[in-house]
C-alpha positions in Angstrom: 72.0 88.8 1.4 71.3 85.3 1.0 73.5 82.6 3.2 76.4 81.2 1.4 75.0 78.3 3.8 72.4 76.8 1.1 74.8 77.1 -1.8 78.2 75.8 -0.1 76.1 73.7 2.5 78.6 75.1 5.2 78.7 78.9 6.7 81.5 80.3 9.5 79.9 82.9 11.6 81.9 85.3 13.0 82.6 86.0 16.8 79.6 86.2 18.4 79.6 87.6 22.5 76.9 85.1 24.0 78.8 82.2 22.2 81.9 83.7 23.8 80.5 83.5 27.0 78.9 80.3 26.5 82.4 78.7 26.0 83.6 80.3 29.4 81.3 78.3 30.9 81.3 75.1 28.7 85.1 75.2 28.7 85.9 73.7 32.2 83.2 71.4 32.1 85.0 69.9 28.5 88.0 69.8 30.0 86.9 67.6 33.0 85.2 65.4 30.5 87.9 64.5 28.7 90.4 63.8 31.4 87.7 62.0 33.6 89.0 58.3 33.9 85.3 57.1 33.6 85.5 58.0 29.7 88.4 56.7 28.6 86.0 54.5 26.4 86.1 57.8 23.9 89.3 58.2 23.7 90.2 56.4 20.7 92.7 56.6 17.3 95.7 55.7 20.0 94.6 58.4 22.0 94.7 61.1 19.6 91.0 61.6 19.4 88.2 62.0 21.9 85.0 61.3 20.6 83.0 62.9 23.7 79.6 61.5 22.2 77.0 63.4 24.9 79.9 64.3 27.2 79.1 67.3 27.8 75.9 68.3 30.7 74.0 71.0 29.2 70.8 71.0 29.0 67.4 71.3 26.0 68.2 74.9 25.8 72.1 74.2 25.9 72.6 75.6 29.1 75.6 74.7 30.7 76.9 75.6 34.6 75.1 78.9 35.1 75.6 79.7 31.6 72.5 81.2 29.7 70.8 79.4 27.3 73.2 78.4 23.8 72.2 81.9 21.2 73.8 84.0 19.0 73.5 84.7 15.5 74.3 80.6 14.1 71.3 79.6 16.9 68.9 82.7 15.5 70.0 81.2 11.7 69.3 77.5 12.3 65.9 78.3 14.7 65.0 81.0 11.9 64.9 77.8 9.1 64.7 74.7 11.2 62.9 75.7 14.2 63.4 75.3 17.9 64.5 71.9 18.2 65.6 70.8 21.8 69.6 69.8 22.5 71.1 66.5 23.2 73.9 66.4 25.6 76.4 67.7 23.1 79.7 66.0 22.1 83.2 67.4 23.2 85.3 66.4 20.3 89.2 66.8 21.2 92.1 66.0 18.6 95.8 65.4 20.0 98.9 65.9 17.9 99.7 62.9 16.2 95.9 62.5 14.7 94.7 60.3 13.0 96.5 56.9 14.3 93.8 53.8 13.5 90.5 53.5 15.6 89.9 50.0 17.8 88.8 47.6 15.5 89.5 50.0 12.4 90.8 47.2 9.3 93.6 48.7 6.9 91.8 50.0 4.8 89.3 52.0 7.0 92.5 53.3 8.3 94.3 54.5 5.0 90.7 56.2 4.2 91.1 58.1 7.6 94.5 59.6 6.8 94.0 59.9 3.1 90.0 61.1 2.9 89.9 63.0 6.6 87.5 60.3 7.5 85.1 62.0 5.2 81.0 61.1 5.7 77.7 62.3 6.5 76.5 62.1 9.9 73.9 60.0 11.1 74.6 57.1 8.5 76.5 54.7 10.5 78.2 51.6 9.2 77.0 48.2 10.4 77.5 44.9 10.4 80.6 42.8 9.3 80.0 44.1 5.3 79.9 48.2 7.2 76.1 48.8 5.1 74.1 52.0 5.9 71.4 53.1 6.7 69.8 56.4 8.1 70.2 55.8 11.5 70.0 59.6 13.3 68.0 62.0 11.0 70.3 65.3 12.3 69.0 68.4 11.6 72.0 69.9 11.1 75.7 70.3 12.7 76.9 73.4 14.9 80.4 73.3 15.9 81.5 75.7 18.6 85.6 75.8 19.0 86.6 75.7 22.7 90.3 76.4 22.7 92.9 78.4 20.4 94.2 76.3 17.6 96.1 77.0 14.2 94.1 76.9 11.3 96.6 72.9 10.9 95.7 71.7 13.8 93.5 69.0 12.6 90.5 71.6 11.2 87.6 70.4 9.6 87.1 69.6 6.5 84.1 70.6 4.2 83.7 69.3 0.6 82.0 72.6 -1.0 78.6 72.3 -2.2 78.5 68.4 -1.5 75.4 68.3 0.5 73.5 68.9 -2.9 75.2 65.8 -4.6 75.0 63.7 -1.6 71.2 64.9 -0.9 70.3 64.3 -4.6 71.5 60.7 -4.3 69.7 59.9 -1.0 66.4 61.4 -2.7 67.1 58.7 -5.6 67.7 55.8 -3.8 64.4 56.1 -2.1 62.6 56.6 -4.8 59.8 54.7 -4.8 60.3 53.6 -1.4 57.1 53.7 1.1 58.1 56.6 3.6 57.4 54.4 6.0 60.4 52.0 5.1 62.9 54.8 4.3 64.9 54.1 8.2 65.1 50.7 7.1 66.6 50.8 3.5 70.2 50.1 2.8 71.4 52.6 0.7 75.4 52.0 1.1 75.9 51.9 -3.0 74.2 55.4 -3.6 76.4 56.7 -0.6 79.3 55.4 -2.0 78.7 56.2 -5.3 77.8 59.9 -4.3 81.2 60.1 -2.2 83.3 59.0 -5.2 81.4 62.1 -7.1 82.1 64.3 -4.6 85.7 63.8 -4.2 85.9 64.2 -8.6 83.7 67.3 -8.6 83.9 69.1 -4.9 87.1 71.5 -3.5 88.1 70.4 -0.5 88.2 72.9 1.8 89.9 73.4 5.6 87.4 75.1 8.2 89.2 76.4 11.4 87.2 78.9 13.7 88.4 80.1 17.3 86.6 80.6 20.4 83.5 83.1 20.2 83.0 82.1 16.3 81.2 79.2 15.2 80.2 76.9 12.2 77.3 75.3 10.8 77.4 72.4 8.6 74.3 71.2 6.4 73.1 67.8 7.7 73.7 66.2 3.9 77.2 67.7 3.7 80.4 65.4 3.2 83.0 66.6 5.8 86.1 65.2 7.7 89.3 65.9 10.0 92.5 66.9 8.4 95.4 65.5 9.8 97.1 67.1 12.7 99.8 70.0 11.8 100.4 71.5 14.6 101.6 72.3 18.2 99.3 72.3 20.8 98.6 72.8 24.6 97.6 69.9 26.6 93.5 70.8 25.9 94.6 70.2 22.1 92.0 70.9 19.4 89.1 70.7 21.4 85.0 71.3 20.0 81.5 71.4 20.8 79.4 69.2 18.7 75.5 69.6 18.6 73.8 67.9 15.9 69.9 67.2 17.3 67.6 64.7 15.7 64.6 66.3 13.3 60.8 66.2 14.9 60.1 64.3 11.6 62.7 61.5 11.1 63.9 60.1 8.3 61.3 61.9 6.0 61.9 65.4 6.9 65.7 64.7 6.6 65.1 63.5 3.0 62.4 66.1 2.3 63.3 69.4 4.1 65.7 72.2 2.6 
């Protein structure tokens, strides 16, 4: 059976024992990270979201505490057609009821996309400078999303635009056309992004991921995806996920270049 990964660019597997186990063990460890007062620097959107960026102590093979190495059947998927690539500390992403409230620094209209779009963009192409142009800064492989706590499928779930990661991909490919490889990390390529969003949003369903512990998803590193605003109830732990999304071996041109 072929993966509904290459077509949709997105694939929820189901639950999985050593990613079960792997969350017993990654769980506390989350949970101290978020409430440690030495990060509040991540906790952002008026407290209602905490971005976690390399919060959590694992290590290359994405061990955490005495855990075993990170496997399972999404690990097997993405070493079978990406390789082994070793793990960065990974991110513990927590939404709180009330998400999304503006981000520090976040103008009116960044904040009306936030709430209106889910935030919607492809990793690794991070805004800069007063006029927010892009560039591919962090060539990700691709994004695994392990869910640490119980949450309804409304409590801010991500969000996927189907099949995007071809359109956006496509539009990448074009704007560096006839680029030297060597300066592809350094071109600007904010209009083709944009332009390739606007298509999406016309032409791509929208679609509402939600997973629970022991499951997990993979998104494909071009995809266009988001957070839904929250809908829901929640324990104090709220909506809380593990984030790894490691760099390619080959930069820039093996993000462009490889399926």
């Amino acid at each position: 059976m072929v993966s509904p990964f290459w077509s949709r660019g997105w694939e929820v597997f189901a639950y999985d024992q050593p990613i079960a186990d792997w969350v017993a063990h990654a769980l506390p460890l989350a949970q101290q990270a978020a409430s440690d007062p030495a990060h509040r620097q991540w906790l952002d959107c008026e407290s209602t979201w905490f971005i976690g960026v390399d919060a959590l102590p694992n290590d290359g093979a994405g061990r955490v505490g005495a855990s075993a190495p990170l496997s399972g059947q999404a690990v097997e998927f993405l070493v079978e057609h990406y390789g082994s690539i070793e793990l960065h500390k990974g991110q513990v992403s927590v939404v709180y009821p009330g998400y999304p409230r503006p981000r520090r620094g976040e103008n009116e209209a960044a904040a009306r996309y936030r709430a209106k779009r889910d935030a919607a963009h492809v990793d690794g192409l991070k805004p800069g400078g007063p006029d927010r142009r892009r560039k591919i800064d962090e060539p990700h492989a691709w994004v695994l999303g392990i869910p640490l706590t119980q949450a309804s499928a409304d409590a801010a779930p991500l969000v996927v635009w189907d099949g995007s990661h071809r359109i956006m991909g496509a539009a990448f490919r074009a704007a560096l056309a006839g680029v030297p490889r060597t300066r592809w990390a350094q071109t600007d390529i904010t209009e083709a992004y944009q332009a390739a969003r606007r298509k999406v949003f016309e032409t791509c369903p929208r679609i509402e991921v939600s997973a629970s512990p022991g499951e997990t998803y993979v998104l494909h590193r071009h995809s266009l995806h988001g957070v839904a605003p929250w809908g829901a109830k929640a324990g104090p732990d709220g909506r809380m996920i593990a984030y790894f999304r490691p760099e390619l071996p080959g930069g820039v041109a093996e993000w462009i270049e490889s399926p």
